[in-house]
Backbone atoms as SQL, in Angstrom:
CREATE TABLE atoms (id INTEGER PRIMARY KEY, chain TEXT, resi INTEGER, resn TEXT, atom TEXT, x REAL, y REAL, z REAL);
INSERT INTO atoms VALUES
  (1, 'A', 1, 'UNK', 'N', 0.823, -1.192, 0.000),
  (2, 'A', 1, 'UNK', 'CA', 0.000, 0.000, 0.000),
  (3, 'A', 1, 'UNK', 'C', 0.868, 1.258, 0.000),
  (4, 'A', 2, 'UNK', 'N', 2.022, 1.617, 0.586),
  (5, 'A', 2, 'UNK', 'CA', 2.951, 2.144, 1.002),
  (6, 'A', 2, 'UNK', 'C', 3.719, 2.243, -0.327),
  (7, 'A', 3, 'UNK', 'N', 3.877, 1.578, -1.308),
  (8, 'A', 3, 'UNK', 'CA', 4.338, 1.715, -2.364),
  (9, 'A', 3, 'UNK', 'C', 3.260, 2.200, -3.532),
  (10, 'A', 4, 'UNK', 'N', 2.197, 2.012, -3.300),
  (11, 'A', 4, 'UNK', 'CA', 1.363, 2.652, -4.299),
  (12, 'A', 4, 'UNK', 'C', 0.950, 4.244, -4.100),
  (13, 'A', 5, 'UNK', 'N', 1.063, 4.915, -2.918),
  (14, 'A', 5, 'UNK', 'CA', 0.749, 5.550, -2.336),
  (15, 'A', 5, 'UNK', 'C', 1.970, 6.690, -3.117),
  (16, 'A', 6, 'UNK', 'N', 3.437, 6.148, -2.453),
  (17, 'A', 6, 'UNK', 'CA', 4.763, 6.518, -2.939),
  (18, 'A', 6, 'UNK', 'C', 4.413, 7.068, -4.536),
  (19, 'A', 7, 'UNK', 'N', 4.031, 5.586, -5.345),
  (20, 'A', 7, 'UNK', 'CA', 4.116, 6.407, -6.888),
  (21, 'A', 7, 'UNK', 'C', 2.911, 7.288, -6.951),
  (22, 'A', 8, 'UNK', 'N', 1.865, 7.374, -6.554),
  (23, 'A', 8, 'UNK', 'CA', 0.418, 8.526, -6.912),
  (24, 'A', 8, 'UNK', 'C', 1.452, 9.607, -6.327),
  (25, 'A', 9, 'UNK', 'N', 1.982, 9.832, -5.635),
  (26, 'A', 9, 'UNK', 'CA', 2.750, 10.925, -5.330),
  (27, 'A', 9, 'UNK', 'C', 3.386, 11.494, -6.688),
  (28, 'A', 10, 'UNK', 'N', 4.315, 10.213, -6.916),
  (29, 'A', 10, 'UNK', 'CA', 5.492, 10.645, -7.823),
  (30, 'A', 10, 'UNK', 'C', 5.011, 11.191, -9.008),
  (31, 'A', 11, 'UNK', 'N', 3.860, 10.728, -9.083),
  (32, 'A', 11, 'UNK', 'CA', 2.934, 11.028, -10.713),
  (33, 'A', 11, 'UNK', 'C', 2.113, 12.376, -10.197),
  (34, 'A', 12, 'UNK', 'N', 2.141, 12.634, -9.266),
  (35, 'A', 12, 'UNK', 'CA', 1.543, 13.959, -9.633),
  (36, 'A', 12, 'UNK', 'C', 2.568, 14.912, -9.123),
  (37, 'A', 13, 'UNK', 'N', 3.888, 14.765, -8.618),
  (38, 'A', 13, 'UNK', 'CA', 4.644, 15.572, -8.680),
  (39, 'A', 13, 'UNK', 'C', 5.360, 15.856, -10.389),
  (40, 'A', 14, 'UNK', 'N', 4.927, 15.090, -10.604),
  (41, 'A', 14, 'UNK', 'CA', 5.800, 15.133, -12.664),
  (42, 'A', 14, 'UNK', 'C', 4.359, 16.139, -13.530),
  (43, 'A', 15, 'UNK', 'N', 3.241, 15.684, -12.872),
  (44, 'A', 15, 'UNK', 'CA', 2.355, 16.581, -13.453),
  (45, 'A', 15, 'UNK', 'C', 1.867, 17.894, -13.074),
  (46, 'A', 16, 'UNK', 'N', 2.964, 18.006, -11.918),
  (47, 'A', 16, 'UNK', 'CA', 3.002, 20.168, -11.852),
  (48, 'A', 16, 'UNK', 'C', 1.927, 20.263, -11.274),
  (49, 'A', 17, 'UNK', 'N', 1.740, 21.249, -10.576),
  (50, 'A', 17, 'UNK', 'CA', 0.514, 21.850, -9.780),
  (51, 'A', 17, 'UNK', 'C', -0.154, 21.830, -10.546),
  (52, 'A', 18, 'UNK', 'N', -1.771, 21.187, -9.643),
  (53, 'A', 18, 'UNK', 'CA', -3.227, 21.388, -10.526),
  (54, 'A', 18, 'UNK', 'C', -3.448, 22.957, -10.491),
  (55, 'A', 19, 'UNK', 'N', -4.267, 23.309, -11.525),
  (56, 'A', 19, 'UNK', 'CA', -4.515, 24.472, -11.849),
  (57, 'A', 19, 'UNK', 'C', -3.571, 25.583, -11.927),
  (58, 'A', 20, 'UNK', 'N', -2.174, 25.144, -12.518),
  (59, 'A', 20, 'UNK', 'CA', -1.170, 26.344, -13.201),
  (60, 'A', 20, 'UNK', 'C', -1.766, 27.436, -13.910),
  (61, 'A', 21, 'UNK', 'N', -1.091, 27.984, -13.737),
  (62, 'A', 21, 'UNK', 'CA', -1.501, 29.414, -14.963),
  (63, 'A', 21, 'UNK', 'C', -0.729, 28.579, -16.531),
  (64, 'A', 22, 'UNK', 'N', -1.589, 28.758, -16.988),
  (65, 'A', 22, 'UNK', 'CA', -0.860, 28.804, -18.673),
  (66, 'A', 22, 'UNK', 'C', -0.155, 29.616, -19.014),
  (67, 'A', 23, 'UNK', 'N', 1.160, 29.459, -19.485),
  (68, 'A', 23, 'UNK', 'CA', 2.053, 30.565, -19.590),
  (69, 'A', 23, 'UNK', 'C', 1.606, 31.678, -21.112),
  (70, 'A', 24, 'UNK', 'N', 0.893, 30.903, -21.547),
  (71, 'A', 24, 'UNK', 'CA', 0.702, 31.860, -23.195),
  (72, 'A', 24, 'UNK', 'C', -0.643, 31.754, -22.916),
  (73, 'A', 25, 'UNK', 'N', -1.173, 32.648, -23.599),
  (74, 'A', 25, 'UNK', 'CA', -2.746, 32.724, -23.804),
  (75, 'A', 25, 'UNK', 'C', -3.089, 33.942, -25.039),
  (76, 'A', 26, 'UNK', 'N', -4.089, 33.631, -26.018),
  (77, 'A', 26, 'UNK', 'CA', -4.237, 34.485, -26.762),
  (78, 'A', 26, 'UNK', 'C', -5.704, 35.660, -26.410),
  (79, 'A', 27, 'UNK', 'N', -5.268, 36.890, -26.381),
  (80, 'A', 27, 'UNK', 'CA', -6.003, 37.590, -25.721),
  (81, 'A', 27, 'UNK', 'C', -7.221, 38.122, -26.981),
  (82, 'A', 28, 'UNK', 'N', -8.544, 38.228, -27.237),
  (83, 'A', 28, 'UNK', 'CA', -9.445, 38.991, -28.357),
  (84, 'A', 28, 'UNK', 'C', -9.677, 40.120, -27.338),
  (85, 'A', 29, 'UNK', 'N', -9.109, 41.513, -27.348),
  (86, 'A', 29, 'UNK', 'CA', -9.989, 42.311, -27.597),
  (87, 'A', 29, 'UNK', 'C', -10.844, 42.855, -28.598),
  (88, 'A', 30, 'UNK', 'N', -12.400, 43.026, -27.323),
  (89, 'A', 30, 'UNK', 'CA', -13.434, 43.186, -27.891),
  (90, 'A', 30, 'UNK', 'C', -14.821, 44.122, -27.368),
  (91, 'A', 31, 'UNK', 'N', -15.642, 44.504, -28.547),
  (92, 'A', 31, 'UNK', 'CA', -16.598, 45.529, -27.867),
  (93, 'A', 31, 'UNK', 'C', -17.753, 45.599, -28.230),
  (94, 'A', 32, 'UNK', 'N', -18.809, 45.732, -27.343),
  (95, 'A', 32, 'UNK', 'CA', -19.997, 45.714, -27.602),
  (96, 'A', 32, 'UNK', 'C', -20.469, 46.726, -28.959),
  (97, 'A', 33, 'UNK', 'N', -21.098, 45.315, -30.095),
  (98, 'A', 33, 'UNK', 'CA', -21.577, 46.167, -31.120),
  (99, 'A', 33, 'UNK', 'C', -20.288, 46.058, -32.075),
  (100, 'A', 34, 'UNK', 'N', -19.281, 45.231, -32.382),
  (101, 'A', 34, 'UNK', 'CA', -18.525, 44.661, -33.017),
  (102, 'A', 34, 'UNK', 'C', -18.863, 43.458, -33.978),
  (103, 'A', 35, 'UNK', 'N', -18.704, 44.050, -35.330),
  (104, 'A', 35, 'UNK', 'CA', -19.659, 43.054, -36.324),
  (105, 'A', 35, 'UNK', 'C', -18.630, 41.913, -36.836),
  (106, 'A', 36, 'UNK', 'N', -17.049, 42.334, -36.275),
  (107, 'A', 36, 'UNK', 'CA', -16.174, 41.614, -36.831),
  (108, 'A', 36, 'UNK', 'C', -16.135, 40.367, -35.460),
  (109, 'A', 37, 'UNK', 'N', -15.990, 40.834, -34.262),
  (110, 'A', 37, 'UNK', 'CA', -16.423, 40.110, -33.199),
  (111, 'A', 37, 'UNK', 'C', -17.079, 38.839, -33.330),
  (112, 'A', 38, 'UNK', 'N', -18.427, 39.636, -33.999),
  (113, 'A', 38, 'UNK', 'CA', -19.740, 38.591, -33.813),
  (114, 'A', 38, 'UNK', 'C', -18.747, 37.666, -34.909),
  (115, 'A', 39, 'UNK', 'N', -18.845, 38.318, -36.116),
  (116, 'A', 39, 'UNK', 'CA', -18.177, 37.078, -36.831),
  (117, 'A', 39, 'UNK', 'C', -17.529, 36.392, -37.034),
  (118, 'A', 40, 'UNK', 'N', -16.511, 36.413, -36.080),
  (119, 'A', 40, 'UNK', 'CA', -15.365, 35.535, -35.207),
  (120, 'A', 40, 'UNK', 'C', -15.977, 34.617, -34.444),
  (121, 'A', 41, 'UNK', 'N', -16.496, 35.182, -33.914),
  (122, 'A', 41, 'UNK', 'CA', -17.372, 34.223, -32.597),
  (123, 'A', 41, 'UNK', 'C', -18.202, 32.937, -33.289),
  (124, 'A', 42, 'UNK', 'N', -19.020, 33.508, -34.270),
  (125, 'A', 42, 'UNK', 'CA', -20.029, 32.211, -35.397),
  (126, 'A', 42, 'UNK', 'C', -18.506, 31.518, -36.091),
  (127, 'A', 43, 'UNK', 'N', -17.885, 31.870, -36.526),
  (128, 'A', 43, 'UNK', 'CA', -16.902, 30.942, -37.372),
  (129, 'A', 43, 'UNK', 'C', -15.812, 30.274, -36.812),
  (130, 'A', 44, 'UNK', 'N', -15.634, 31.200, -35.755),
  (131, 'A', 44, 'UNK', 'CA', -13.847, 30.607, -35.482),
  (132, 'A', 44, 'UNK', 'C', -14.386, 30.149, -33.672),
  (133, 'A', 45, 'UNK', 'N', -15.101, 31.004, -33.450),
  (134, 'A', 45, 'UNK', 'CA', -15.382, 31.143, -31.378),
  (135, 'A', 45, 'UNK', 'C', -15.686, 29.912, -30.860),
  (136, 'A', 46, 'UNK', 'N', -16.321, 28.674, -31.379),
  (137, 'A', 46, 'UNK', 'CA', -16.877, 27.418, -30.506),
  (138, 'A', 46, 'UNK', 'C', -16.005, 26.662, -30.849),
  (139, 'A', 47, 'UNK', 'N', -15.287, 26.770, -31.886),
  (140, 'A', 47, 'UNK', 'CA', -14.837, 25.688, -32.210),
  (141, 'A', 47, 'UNK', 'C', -12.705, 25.430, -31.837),
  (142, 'A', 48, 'UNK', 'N', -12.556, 27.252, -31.065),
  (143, 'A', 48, 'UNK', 'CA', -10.830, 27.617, -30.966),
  (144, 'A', 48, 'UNK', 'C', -10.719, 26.948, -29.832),
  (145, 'A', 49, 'UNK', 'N', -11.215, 26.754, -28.547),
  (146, 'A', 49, 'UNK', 'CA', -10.673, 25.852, -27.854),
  (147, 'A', 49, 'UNK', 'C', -10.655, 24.273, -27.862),
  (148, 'A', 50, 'UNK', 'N', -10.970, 23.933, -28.523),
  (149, 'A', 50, 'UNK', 'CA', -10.691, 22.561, -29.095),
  (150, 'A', 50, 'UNK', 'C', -9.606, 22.098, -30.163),
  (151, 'A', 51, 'UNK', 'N', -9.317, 23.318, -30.519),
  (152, 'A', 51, 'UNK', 'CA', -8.046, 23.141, -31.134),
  (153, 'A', 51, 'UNK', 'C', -6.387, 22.738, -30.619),
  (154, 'A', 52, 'UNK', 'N', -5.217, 22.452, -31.508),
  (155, 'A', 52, 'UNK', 'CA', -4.045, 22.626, -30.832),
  (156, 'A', 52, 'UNK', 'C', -4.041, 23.551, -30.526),
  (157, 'A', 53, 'UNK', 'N', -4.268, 25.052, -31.524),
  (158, 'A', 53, 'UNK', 'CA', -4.033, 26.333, -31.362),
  (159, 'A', 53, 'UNK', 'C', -4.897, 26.800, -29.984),
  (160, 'A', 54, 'UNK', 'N', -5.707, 26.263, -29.954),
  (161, 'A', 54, 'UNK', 'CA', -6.529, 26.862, -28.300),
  (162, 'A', 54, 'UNK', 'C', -6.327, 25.772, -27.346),
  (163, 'A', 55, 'UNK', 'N', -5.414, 24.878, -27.398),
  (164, 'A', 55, 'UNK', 'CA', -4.702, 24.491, -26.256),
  (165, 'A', 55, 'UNK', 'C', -3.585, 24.995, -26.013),
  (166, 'A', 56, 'UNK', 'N', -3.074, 25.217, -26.829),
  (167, 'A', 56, 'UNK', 'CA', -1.472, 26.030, -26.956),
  (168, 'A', 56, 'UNK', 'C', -1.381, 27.345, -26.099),
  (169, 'A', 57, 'UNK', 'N', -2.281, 28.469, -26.776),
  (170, 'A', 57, 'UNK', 'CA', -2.994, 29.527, -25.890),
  (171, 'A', 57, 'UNK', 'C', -4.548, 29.948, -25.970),
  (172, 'A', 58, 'UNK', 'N', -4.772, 29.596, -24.621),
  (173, 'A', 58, 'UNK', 'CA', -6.141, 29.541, -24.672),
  (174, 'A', 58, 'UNK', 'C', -6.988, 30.825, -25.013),
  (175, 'A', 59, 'UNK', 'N', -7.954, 31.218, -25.031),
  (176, 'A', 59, 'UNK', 'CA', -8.397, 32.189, -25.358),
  (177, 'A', 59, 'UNK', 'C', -8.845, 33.156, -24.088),
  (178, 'A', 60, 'UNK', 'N', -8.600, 34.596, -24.300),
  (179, 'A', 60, 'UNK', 'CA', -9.207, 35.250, -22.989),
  (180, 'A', 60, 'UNK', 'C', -9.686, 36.297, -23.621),
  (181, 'A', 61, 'UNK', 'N', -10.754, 36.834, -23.277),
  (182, 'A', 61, 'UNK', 'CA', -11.588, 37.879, -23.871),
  (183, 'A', 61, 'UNK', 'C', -11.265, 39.159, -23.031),
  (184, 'A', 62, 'UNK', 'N', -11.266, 40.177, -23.802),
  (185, 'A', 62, 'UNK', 'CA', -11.416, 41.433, -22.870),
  (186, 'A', 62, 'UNK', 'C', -12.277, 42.741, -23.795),
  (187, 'A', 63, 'UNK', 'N', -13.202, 43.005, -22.705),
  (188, 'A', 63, 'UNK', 'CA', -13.773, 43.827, -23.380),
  (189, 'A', 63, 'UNK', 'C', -13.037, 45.646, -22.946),
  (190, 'A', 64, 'UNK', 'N', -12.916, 46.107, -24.423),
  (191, 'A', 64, 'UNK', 'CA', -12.142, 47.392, -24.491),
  (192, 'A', 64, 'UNK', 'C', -12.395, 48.448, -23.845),
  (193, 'A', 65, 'UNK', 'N', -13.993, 48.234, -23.435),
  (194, 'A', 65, 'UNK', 'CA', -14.664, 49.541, -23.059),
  (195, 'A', 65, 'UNK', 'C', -14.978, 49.182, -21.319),
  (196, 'A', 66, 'UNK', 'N', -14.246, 48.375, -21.171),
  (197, 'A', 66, 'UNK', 'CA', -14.255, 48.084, -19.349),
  (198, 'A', 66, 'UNK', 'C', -12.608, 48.868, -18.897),
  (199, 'A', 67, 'UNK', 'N', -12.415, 48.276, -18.105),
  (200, 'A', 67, 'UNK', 'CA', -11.243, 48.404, -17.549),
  (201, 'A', 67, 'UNK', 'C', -9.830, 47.648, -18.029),
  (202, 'A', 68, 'UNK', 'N', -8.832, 47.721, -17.968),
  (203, 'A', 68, 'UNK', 'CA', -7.612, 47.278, -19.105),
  (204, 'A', 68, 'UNK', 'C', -7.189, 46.382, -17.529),
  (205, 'A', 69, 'UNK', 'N', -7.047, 44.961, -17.733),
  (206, 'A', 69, 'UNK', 'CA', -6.496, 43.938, -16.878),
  (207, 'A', 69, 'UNK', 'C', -4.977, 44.549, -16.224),
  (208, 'A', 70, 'UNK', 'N', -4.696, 44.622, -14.882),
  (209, 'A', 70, 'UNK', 'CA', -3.975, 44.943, -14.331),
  (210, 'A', 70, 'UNK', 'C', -2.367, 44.556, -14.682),
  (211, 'A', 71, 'UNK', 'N', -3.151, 42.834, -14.620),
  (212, 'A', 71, 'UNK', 'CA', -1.989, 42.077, -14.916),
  (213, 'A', 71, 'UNK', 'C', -1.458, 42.048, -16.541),
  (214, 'A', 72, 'UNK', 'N', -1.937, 43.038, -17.206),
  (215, 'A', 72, 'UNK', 'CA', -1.460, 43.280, -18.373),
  (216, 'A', 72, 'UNK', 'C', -0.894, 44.452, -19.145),
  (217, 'A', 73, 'UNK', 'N', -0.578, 45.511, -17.973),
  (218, 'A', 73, 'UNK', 'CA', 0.239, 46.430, -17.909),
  (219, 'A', 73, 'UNK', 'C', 0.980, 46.659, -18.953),
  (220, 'A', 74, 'UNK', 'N', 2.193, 45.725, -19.095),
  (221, 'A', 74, 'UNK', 'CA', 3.086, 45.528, -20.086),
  (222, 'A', 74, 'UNK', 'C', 2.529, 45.541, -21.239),
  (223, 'A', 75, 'UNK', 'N', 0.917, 45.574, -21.710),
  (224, 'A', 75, 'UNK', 'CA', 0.608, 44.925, -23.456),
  (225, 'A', 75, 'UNK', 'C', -0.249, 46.118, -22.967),
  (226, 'A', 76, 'UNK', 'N', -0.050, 46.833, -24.730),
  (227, 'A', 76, 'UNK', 'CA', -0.163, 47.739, -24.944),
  (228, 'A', 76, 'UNK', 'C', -1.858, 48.230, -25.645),
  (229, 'A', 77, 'UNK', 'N', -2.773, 48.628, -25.093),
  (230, 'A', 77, 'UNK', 'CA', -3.987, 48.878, -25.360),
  (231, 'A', 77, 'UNK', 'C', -4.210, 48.817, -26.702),
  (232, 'A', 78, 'UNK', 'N', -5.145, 48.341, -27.560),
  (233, 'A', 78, 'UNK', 'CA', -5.899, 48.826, -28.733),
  (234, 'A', 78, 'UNK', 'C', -7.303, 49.500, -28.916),
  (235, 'A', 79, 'UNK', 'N', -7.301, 50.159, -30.009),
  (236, 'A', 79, 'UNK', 'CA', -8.686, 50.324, -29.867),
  (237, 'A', 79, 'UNK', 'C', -9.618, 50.025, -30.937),
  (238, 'A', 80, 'UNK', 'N', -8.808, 49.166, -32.361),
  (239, 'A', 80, 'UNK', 'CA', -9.275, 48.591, -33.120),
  (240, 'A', 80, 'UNK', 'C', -9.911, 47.089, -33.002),
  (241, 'A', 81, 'UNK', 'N', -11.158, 46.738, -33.093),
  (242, 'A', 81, 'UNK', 'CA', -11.520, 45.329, -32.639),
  (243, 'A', 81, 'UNK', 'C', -12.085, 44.421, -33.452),
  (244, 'A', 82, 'UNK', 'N', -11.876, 42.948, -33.808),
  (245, 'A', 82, 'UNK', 'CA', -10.964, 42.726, -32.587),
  (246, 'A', 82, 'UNK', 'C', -10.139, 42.593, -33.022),
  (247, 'A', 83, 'UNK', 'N', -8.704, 42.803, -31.992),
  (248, 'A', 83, 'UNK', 'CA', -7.497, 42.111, -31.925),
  (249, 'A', 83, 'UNK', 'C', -6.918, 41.425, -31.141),
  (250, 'A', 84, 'UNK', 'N', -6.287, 40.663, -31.667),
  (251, 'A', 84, 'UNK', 'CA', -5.525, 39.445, -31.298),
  (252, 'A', 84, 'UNK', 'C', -4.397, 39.559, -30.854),
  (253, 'A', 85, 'UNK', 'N', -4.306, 39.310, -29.144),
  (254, 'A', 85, 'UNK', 'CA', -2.711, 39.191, -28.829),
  (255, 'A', 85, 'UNK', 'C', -1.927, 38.047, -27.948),
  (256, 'A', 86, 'UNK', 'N', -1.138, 37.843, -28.573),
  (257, 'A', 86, 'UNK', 'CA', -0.252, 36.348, -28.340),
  (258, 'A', 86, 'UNK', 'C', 0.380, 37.220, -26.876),
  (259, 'A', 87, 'UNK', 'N', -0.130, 36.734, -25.737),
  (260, 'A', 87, 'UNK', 'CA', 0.915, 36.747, -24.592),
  (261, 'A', 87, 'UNK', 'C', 1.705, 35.535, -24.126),
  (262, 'A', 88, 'UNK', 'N', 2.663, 35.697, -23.534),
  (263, 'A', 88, 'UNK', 'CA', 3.037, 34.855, -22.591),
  (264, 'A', 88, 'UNK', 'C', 3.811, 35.331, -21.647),
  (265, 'A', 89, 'UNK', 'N', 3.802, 35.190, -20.173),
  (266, 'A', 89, 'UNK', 'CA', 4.007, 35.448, -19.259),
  (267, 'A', 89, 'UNK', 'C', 3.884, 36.567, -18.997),
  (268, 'A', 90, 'UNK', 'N', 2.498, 36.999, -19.647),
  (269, 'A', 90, 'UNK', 'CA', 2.440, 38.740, -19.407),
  (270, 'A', 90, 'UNK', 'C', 2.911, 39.665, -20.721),
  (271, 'A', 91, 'UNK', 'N', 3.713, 38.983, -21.435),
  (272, 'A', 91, 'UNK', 'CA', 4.535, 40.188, -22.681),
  (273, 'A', 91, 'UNK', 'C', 3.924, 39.356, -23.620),
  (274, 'A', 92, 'UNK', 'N', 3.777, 40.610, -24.712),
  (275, 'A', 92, 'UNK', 'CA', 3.448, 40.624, -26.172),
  (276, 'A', 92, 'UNK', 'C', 4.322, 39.863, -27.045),
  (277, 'A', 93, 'UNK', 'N', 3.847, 38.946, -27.644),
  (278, 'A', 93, 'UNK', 'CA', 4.587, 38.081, -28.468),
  (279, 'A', 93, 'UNK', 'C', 3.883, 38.283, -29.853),
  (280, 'A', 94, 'UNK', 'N', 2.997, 38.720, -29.927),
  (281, 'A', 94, 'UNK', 'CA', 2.621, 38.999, -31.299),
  (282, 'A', 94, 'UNK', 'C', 1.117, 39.716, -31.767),
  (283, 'A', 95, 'UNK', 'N', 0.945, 40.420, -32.377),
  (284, 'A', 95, 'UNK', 'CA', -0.789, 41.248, -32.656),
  (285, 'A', 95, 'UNK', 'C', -1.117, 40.928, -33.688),
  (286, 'A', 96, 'UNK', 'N', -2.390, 40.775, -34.064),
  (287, 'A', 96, 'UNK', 'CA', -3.312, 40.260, -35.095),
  (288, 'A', 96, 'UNK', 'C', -4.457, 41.078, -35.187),
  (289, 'A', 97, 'UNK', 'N', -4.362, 42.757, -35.999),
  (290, 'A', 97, 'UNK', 'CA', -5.605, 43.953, -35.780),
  (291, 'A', 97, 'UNK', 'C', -6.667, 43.105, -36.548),
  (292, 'A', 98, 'UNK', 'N', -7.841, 43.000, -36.421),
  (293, 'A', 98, 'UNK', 'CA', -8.625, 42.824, -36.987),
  (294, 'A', 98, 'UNK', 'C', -8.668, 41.356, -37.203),
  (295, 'A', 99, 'UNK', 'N', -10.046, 40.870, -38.555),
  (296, 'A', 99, 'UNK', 'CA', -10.568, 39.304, -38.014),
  (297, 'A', 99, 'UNK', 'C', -10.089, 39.674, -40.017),
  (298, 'A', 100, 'UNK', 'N', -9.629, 38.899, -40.593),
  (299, 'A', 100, 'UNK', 'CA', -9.600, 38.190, -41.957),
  (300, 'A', 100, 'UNK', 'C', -10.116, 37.706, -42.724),
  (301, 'A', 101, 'UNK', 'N', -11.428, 36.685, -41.832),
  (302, 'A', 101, 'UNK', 'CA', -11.893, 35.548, -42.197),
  (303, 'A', 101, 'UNK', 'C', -11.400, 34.449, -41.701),
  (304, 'A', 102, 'UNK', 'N', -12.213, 32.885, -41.415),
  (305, 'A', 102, 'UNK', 'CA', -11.746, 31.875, -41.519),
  (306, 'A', 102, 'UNK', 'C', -10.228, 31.818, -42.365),
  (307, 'A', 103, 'UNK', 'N', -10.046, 32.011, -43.556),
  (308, 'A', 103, 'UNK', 'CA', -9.098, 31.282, -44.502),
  (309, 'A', 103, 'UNK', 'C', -7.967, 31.902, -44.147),
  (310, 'A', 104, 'UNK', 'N', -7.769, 32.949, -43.504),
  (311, 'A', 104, 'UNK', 'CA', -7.001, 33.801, -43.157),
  (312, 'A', 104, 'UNK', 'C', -6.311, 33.589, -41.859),
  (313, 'A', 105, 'UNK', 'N', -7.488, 33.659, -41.164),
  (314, 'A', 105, 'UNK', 'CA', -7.064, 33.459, -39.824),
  (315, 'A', 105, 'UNK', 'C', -5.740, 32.400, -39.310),
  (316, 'A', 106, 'UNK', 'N', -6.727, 31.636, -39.686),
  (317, 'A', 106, 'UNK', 'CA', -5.736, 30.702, -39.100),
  (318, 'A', 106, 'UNK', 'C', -4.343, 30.328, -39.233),
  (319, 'A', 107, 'UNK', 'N', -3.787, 30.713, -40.719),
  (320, 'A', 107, 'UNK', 'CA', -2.683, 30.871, -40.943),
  (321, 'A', 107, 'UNK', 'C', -1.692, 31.918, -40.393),
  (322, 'A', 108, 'UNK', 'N', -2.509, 32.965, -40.146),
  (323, 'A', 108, 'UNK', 'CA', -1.787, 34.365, -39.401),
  (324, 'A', 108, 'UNK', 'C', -1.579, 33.583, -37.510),
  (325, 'A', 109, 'UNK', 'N', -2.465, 33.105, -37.421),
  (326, 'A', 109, 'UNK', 'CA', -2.628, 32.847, -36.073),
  (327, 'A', 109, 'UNK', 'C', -1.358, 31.452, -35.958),
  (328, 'A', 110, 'UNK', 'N', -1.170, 30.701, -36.647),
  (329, 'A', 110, 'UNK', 'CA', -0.138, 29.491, -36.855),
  (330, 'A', 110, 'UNK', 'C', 1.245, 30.652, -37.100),
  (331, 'A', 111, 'UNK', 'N', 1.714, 31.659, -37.302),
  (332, 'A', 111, 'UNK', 'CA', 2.650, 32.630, -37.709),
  (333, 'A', 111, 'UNK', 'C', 2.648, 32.867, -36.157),
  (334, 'A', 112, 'UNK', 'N', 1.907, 33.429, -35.088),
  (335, 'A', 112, 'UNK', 'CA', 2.319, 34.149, -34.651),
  (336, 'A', 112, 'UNK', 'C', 2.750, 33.048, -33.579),
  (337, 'A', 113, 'UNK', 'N', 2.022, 31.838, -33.099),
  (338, 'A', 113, 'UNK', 'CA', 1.969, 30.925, -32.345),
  (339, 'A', 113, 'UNK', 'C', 3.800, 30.137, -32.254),
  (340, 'A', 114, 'UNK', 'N', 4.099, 29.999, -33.721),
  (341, 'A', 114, 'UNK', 'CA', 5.858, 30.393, -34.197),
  (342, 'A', 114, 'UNK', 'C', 6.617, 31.244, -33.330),
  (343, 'A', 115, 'UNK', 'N', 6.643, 32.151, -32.829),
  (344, 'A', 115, 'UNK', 'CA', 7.010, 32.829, -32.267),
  (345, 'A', 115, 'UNK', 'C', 7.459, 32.426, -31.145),
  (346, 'A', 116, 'UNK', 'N', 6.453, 31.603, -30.351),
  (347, 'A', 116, 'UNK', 'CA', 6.669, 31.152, -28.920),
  (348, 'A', 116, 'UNK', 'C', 7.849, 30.211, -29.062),
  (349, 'A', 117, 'UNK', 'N', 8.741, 30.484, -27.816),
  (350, 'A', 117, 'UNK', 'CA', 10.193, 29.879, -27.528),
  (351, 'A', 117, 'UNK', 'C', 9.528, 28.219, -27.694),
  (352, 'A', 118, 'UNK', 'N', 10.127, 26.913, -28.680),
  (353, 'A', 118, 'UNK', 'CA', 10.219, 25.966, -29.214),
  (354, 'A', 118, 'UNK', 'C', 10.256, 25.242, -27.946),
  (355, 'A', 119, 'UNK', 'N', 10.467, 25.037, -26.501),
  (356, 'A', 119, 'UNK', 'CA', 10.222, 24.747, -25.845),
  (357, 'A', 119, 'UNK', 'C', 9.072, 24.510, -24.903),
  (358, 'A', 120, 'UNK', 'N', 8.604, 25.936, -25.173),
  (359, 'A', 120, 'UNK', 'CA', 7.122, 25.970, -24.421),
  (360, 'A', 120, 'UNK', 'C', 6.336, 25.281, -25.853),
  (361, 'A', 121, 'UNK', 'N', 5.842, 24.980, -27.284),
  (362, 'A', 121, 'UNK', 'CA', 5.487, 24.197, -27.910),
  (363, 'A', 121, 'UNK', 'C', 5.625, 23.394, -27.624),
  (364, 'A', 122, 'UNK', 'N', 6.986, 22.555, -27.327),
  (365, 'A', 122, 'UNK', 'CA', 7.240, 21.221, -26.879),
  (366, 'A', 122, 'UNK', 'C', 6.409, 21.247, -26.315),
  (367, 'A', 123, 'UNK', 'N', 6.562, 21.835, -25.007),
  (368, 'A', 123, 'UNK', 'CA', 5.899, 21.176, -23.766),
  (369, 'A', 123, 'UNK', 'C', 3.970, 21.389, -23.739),
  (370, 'A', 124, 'UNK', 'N', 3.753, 22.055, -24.782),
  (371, 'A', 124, 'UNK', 'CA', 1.885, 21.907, -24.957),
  (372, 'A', 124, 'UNK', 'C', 1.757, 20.909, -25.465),
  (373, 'A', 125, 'UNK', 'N', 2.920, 20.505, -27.069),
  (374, 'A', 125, 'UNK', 'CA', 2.436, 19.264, -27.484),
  (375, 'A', 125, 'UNK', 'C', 2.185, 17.988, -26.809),
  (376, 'A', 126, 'UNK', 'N', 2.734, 17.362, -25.723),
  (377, 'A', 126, 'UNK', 'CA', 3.068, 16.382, -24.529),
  (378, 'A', 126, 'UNK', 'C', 2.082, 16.493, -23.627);
């Protein structure tokens, strides 16, 4: 018993604290009465966290016309919507003004996701 006990340990010390912060996350700012929004949301919105790309960085919404997230100091306001910003650990890794389309998107969004240090990929793919 004493030995099974030992490895449930060992296995969840290899699997890192439950509920980490994700180090990358892709941020949409966005604003009420945004037609490019809405049309992000019907084409690309139900279906981005099920992706690699929305496991990689998940999605976080912020709306423009509230208050600007504290913890995001460092990334630099827009006021064109929406846009797309690749954080990780707080800093700007990459912007995406405006929505493209489906056919578009996703390729710009695979460009910027590039960016992130080849290590932290590793370690989403796993």
């Amino acid at each position: 018993m004493r030995a099974v006990f030992l490895r449930l340990v060992f296995a969840v010390a290899l699997l890192g604290p439950v509920g980490a912060v994700q180090a990358a996350e892709l941020l949409m700012l966005e604003q009420p009465g945004c037609v490019w929004c809405k049309r992000w949301n019907e084409e690309i919105g139900t279906a981005y966290p099920k992706t690699e790309e929305g496991q990689q960085a998940p999605l976080r919404r912020i709306d423009i016309s509230g208050d600007w997230p504290e913890d995001l100091s460092g990334v630099r306001l827009e006021r064109l919507t929406p846009t797309f910003i690749l954080v990780e650990d707080g800093v700007e890794v990459a912007r995406l003004r405006g929505y493209p389309g489906a056919d578009f998107f996703w390729p710009m969004l695979g460009a910027m996701l590039s960016k992130l240090p080849a290590e932290k990929v590793k370690a989403d793919a796993s």
